[in-house]
N, C-alpha and C positions, 0 to 999 in steps of 0.2 A: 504494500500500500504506500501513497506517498504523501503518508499523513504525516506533520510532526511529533504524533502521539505514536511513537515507533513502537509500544509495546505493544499497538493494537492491532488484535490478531483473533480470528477463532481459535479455541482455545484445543488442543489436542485431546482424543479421545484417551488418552492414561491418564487426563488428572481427574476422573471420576473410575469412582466402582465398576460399573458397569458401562466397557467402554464401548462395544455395543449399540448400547443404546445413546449414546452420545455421537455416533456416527450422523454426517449428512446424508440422511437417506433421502434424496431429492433426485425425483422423477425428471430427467433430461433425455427422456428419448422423442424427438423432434426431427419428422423428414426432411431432406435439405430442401424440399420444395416450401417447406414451410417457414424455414429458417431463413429462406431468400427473401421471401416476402415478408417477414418480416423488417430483417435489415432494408428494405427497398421504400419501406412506407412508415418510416415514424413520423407519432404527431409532433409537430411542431409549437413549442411555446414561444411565446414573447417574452422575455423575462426582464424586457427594458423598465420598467417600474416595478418590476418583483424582488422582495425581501429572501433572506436564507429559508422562509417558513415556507415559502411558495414553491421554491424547488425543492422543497421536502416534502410538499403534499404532492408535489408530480412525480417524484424519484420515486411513492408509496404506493401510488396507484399505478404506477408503470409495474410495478413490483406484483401488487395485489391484481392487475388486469394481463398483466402480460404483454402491453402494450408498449411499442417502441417510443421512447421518445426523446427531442431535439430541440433543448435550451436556447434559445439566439438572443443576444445583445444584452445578457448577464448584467445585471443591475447599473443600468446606463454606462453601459459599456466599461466599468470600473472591474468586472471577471468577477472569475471566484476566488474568495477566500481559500484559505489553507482547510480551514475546519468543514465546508463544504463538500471539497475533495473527500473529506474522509468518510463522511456522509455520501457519497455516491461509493464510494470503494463499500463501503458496507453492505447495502442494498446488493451489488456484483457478487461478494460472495456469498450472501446469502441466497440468491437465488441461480449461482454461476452462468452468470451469465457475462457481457462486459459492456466495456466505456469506452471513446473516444474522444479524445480535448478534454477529459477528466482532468484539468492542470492549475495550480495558482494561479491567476492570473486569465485564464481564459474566458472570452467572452460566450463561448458558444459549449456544449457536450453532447456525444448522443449517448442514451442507455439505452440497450438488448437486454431482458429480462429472459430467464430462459424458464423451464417448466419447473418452478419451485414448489414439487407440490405438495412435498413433504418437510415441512422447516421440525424436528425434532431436537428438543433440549438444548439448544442455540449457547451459545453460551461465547459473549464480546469482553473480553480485558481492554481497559483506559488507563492510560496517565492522569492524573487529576488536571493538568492543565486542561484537557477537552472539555469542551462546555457544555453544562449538566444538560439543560434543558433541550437546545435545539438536537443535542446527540439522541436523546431519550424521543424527544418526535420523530426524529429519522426513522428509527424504527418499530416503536410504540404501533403502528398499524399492521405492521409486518408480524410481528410477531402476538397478535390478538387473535390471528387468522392462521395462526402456526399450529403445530400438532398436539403439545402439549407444553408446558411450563418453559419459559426461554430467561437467563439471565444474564446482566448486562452488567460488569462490574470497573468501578473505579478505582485504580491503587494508587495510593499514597493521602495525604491530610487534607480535606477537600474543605478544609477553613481558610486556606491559605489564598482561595480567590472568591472574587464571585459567585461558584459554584453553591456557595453556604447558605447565601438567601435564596435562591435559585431552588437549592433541594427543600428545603423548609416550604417553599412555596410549593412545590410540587406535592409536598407530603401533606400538608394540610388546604390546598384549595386544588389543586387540576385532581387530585388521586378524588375527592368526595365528588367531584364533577361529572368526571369519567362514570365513577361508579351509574352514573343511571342510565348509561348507556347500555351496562352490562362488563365495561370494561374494568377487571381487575388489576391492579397491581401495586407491592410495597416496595420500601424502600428503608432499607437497614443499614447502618455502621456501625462496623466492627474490629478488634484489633488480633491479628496471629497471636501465635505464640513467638513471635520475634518484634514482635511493637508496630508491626506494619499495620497501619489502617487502612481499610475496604469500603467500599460505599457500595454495597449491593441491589440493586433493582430486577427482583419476581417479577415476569407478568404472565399471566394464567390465557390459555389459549379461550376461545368460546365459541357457540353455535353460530352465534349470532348475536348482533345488536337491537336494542331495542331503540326505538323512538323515544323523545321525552319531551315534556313542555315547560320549558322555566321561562313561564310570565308570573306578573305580581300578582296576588291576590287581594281584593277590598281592604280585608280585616289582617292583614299581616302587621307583626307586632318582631320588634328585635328581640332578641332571646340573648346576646352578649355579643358583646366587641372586645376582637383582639388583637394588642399591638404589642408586635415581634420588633424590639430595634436592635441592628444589628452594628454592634459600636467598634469602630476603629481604633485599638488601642497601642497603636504603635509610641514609642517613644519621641516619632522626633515629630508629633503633631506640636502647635503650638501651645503654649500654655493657657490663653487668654480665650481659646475654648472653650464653649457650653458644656457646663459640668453633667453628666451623664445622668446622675440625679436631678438634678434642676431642670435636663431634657426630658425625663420619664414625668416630671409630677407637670409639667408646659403640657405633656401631651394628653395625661391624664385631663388635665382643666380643661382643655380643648376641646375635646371631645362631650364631655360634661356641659359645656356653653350650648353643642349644635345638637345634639340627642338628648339629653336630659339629665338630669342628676342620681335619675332612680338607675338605670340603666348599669346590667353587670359590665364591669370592663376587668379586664385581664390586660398586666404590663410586663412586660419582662424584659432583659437586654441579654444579646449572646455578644460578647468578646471575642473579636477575629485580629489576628493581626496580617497585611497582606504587604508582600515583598512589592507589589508589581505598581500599587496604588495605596492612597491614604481615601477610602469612601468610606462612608459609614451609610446606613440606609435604614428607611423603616416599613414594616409592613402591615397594612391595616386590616382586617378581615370584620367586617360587619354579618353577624349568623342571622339571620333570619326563621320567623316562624314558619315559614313555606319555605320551608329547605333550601334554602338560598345561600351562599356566599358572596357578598361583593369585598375583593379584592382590591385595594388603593396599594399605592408606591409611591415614596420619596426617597432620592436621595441625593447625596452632598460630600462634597470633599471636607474631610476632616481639618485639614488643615490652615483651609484658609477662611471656613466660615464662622464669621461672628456671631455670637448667641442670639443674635437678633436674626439673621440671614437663615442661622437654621431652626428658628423657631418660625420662620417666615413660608420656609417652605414645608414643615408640619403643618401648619394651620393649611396652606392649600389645599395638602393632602385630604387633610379631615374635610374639609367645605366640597372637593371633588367626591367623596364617597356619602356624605351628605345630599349632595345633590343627586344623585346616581337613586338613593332610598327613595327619597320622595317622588322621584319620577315613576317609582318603580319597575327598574333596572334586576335585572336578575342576572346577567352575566355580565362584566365589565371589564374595561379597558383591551389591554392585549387577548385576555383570554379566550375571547370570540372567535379571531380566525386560527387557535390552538383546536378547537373542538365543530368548523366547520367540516371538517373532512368524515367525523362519524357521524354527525347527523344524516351526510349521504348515502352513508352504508349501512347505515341502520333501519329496517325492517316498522314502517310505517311514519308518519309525519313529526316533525320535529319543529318545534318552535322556540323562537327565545326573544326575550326582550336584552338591548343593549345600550352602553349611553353614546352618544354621537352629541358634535364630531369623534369617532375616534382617532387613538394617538396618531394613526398613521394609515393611508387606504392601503394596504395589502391585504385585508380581509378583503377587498374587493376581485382582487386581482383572484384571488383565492379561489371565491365563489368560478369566477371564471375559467379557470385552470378545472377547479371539479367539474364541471357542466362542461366540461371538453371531453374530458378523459371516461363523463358517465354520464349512461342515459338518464342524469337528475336535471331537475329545474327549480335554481331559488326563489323563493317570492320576497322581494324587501319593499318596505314601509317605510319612511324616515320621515318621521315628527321633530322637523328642526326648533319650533317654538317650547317643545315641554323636552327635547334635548335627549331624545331617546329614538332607537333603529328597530323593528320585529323584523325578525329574520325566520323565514318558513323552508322546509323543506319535505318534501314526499320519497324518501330514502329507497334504496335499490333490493333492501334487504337483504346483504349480499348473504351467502352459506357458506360457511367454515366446511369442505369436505375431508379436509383435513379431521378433523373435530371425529367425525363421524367415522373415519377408515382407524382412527386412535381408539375410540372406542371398540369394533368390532374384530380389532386384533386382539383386545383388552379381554372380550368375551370369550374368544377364542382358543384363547392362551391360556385359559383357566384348566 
């Protein structure tokens, strides 16, 4: 692979018990008439305004359809990234198939997906440097439709970046998210018996997806607010810094002004220290009665903001996830085009309310890319006055046959 994350590899069938069954048992028998034609007719994306999220919902569904397909003018023509790369190398071997212009730098790539049709006990080692979240989208679709249980492991102290608020979010807002789709999966750390730390992510194969509908409800009432700040405590921040207590009880107030006084709230600080950056960030999660999570983000460079600067950008925080409630907002910010791609595979209609504008349109671009690659159709709403988007879908329903040949070996075998 020509990722910088050089440890990252499937992993050999000797480092489990049963190696066996840890083999790629993946159906590649394909006539070359078939093969021709497929190399002859990839679809073609634009990816001139597409974010990393968007050539990962196409790299998944090329994956998951089997369909070819041919990236052009890569995020205004600026290419790919390094970490991209590794994200298409992934997709190739799990489904052996391959790449071309797969490279730093390049504007353009085509994937051949080949007959993946057995993904069994997967199993991808990381360097911590790889990035939690977009690596775990990459193949998060891939492997929900896989045979049985696949896992994706990070080595080494995954504090030490970004990574930290990243997995924290993942574990407490996209994992409850997912869940109503049908989609499972945790996420554990751990240390050897040599002090190595692991950041492990299960995700459990399934029949299928289900449909869901997160709109607000009349009578919904908040059930608790929780804010995760996650503090930079390197040494050579300034002194003259917001004292991290004086920041917890700002944020506590704050929140207290825009929700109310009776209102449970949960504060806690995790201490990171990061070679690469001085950020510190915070994250807000408003629970709702109707099984809702809206998700808020701020963050700020430790070192150079004045306790007034970062208590400036808390209060936005809080007034953005404020307003997102009252509108009755059920999915927000980024997290919308993270969970477009299984609304379309999921087996009956799906709807959600979101707040608009959001941060960025590649949820557009998104929709777009899936309504290429599948016989879906989205329906969008946009209520720019009350500051919110309904986003509708009639999902493909697609079948895990995978799921189904896992179980009937399962019976078999008995």
């Amino acid at each position: 692979m020509n990722s910088s994350c050089s440890k990252t590899a499937l992993e050999s069938s000797s480092e489990c018990e049963n190696s066996e069954a840890n083999e790629h048992d993946v159906d590649v028998t394909l006539s070359s008439g078939r093969i021709e034609e497929m190399e002859k007719h990839p679809i073609v994306i634009d990816a001139r305004n597409a974010g990393g999220q968007v050539l990962r919902i196409a790299n998944a569904l090329s994956f998951l359809t089997k369909k070819p397909i041919t990236a052009q003018n890569i995020r205004q023509h600026r290419g790919l990234r390094e970490s991209h790369t590794h994200q298409v190398d992934m997709v190739v071997t799990m489904s052996n198939g391959k790449a071309e212009g797969n490279e730093e730098g390049s504007i353009e790539y085509t994937l051949w997906p080949r007959e993946a049709k057995m993904i069994a006990n997967e199993k991808i080692s990381l360097e911590s440097k790889c990035e939690f979240i977009p690596t775990l989208q990459a193949v998060l679709p891939c492997f929900v439709f896989g045979k049985e249980t696949s896992t994706l492991r990070w080595l080494g102290d995954m504090s030490m970046s970004r990574n930290a608020d990243a997995i924290y979010f993942c574990q407490s807002v996209l994992r409850f998210v997912l869940r109503k789709f049908g989609v499972h999966f945790d996420i554990v750390t751990t240390t050897d018996d040599e002090g190595a730390e692991k950041t492990i992510v299960t995700v459990d194969s399934t029949k299928e997806l289900k449909g869901v509908t997160m709109m607000t409800s009349c009578d919904r009432n908040i059930r608790e607010i929780r804010a995760t700040i996650f503090w930079e405590d390197s040494e050579s921040k300034k002194k003259d810094c917001v004292n991290v207590r004086e920041f917890e009880k700002h944020c506590i107030q704050t929140l207290k002004e825009e929700f109310g006084t009776d209102i449970l709230i949960h504060c806690k600080t995790k201490y990171s220290v990061r070679h690469d950056e001085t950020l510190s960030s915070l994250q807000l999660e408003v629970v709702t009665s109707d099984e809702c999570i809206l998700p808020e983000y701020a963050i700020w460079y430790s070192w150079c903001s004045s306790d007034r600067e970062a208590k400036r950008i808390v209060s936005k925080a809080v007034l953005r996830c404020k307003r997102a409630y009252d509108n009755g907002v059920c999915v927000q910010g980024l997290l919308t085009d993270q969970i477009l791609l299984f609304m379309a595979l999921a087996k009956g209609t799906s709807t959600i309310r979101s707040d608009y504008p959001l941060p960025d349109d590649h949820w557009e671009k998104a929709i777009s890319v899936i309504e290429e690659l599948l016989d879906v159709k989205f329906s969008v709403r946009i209520d720019s006055e009350k500051e919110f988007v309904d986003i509708s879908c009639e999902g493909i329903g697609m079948q895990n046959e995978n799921f189904f040949d896992y179980i009937a070996e399962s019976v078999f075998s008995m």
